[in-house]
MARSEVO-907471 format. One record per residue: residue number from 0; residue in one letter; x, y, z of N, C-alpha, C in turn. Coordinates in nm, 2 decimals. Example, Ala and Ser with C-alpha at 12.3 -4.5 7.8 and 13.67 -1.06 7.14 Angstrom:
BEGIN
(atom 0, 'a', (1.32, -0.57, 0.78), (1.23, -0.45, 0.78), (1.32, -0.33, 0.78))
(atom 1, 's', (1.28, -0.22, 0.71), (1.37, -0.11, 0.71), (1.29, 0.00, 0.79))
***
This chain:
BEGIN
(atom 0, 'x', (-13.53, -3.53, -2.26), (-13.45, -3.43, -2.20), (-13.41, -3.32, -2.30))
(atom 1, 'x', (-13.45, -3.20, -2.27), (-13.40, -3.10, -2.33), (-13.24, -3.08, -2.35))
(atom 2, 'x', (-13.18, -3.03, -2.50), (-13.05, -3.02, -2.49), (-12.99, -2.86, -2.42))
(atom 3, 'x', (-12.88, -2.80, -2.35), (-12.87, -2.73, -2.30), (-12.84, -2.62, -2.44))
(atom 4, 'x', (-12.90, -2.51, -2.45), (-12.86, -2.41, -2.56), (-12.82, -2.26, -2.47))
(atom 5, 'x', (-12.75, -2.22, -2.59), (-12.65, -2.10, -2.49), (-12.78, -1.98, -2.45))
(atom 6, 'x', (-12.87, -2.00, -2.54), (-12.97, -1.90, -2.54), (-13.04, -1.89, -2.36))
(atom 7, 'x', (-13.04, -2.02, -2.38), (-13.14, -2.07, -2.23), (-13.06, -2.06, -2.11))
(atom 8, 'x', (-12.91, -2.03, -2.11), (-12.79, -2.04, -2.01), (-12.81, -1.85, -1.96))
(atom 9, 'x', (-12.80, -1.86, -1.81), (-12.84, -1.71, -1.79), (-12.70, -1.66, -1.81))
(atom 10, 'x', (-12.72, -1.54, -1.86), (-12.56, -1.45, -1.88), (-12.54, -1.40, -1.73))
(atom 11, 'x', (-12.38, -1.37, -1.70), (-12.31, -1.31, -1.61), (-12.34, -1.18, -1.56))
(atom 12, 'x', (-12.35, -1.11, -1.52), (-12.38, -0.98, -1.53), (-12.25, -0.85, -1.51))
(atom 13, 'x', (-12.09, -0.95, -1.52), (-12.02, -0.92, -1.56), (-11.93, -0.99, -1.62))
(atom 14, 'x', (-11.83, -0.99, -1.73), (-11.72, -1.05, -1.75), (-11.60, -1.04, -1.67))
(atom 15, 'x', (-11.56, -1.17, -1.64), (-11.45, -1.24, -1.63), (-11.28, -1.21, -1.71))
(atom 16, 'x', (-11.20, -1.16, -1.62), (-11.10, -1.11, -1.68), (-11.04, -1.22, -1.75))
(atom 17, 'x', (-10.97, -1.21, -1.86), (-10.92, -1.31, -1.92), (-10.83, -1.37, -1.86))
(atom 18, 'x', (-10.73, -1.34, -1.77), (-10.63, -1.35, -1.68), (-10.70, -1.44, -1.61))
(atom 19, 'x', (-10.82, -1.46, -1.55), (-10.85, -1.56, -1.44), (-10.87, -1.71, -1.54))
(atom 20, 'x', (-10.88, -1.66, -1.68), (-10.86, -1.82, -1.74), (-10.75, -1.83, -1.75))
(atom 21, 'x', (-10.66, -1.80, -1.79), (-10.52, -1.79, -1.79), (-10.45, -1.87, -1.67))
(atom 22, 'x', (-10.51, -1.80, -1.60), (-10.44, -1.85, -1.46), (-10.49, -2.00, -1.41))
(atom 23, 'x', (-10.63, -2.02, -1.45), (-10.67, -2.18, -1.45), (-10.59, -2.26, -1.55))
(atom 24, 'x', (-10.58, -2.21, -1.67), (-10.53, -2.32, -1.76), (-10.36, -2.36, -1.74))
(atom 25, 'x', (-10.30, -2.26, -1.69), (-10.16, -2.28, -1.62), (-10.18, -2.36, -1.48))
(atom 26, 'x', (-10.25, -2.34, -1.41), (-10.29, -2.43, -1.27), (-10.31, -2.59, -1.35))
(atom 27, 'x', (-10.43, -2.60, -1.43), (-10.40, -2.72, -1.46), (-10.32, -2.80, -1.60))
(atom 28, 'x', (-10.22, -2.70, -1.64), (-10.14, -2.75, -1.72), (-10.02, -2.77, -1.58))
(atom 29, 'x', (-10.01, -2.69, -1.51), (-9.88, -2.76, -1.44), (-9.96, -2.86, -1.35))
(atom 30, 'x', (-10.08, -2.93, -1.30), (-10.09, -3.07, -1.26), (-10.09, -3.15, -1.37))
(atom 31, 'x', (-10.15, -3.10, -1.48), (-10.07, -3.24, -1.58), (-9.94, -3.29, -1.58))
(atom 32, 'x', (-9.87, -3.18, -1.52), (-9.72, -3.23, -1.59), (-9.62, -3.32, -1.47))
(atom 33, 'x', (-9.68, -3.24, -1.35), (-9.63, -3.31, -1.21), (-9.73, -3.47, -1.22))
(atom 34, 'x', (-9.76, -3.50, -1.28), (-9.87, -3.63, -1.30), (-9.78, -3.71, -1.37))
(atom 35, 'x', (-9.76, -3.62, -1.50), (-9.64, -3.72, -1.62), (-9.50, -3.76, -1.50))
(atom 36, 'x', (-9.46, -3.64, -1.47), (-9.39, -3.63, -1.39), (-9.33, -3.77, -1.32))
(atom 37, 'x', (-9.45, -3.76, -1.22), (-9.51, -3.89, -1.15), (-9.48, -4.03, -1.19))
(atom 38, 'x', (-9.57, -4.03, -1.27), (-9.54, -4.15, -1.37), (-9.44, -4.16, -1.41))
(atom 39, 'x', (-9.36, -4.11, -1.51), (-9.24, -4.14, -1.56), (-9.15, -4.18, -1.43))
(atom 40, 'x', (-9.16, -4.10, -1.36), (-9.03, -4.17, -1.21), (-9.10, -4.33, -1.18))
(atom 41, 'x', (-9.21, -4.34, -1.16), (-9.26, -4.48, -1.08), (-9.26, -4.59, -1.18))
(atom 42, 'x', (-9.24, -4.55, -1.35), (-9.24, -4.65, -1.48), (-9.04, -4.68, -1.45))
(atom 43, 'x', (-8.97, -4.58, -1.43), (-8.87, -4.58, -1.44), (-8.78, -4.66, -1.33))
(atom 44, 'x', (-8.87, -4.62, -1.19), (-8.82, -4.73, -1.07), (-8.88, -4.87, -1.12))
(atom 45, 'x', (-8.97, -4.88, -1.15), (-9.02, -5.04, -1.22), (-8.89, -5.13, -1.26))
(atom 46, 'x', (-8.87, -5.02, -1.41), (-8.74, -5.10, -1.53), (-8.65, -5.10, -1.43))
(atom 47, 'x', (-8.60, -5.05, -1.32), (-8.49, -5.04, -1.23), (-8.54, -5.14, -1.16))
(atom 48, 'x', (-8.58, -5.22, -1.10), (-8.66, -5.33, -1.03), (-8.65, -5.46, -1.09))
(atom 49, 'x', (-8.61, -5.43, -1.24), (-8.61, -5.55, -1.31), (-8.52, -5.57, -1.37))
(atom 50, 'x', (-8.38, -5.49, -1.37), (-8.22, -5.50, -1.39), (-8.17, -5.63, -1.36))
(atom 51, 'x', (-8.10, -5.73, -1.39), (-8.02, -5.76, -1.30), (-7.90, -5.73, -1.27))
(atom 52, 'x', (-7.80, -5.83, -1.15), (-7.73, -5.79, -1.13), (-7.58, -5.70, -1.24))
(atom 53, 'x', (-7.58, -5.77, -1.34), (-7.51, -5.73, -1.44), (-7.52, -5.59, -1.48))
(atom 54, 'x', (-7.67, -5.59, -1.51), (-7.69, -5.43, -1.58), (-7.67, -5.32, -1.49))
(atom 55, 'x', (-7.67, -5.39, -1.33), (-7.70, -5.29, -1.22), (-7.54, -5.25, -1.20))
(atom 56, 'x', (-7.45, -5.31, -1.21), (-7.31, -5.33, -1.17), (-7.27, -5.21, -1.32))
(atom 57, 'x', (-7.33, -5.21, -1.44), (-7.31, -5.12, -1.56), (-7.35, -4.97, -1.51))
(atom 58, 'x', (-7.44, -4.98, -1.47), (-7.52, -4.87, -1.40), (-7.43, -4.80, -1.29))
(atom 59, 'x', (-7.34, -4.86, -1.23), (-7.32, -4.84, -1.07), (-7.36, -4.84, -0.96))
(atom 60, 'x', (-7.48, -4.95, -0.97), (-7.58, -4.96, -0.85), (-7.54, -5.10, -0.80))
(atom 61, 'x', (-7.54, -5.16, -0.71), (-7.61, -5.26, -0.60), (-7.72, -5.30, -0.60))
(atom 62, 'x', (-7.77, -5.43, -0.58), (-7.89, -5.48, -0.57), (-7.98, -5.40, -0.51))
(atom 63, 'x', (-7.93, -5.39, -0.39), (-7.98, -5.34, -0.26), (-8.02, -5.21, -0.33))
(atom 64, 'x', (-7.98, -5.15, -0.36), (-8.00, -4.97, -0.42), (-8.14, -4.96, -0.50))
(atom 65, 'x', (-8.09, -5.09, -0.60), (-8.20, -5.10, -0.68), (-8.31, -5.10, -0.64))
(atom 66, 'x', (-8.31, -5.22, -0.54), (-8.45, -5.22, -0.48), (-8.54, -5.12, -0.40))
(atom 67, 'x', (-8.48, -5.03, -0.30), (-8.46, -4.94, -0.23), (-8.55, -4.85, -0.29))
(atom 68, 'x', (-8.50, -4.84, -0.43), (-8.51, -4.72, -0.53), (-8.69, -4.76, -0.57))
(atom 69, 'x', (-8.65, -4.88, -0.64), (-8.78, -4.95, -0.68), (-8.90, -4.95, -0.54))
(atom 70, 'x', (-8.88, -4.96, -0.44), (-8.93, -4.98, -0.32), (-8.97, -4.82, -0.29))
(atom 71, 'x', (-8.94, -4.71, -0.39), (-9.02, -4.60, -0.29), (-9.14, -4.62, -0.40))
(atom 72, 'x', (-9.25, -4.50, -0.29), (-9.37, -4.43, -0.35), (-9.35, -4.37, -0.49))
(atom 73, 'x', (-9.43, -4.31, -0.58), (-9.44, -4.25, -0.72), (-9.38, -4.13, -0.63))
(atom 74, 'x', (-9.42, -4.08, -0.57), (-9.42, -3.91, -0.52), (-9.27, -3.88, -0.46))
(atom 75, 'x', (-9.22, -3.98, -0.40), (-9.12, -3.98, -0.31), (-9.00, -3.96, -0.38))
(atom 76, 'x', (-8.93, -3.87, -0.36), (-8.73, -3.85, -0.40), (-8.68, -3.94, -0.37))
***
């Protein structure tokens, strides 16, 4: 298999405004972050899932709250 060289790649027959990368790399820098996002809430309901009553009562939560909390989706408020 041939390796791909820029020589052999057909050119555009115009350029691409800089602004349209721009605009991609902010599109997928803000789904990275809504991802971390994500994650960090569903790592965070976990450790909250695994309190017990003591630490929960420090906190000012309820069992029941805890679980509730722990019991949603990553996505879900």
């Amino acid at each position: 298999m041939n390796p791909i060289r820029l020589e052999n790649v057909p050119h555009l027959p115009f350029r691409l405004p800089r602004i349209a990368f721009d605009g991609v790399w902010r599109f997928l820098t803000n789904i990275r972050r809504q991802i971390e996002f994500v994650y960090a809430r569903q790592r965070q309901r976990e450790a909250l899932g695994r309190l017990d009553a003591r630490l929960l009562r420090d906190v000012g939560l309820t069992i029941e709250q805890a679980k509730n909390e722990a019991a949603k989706l990553p996505w879900q408020d």
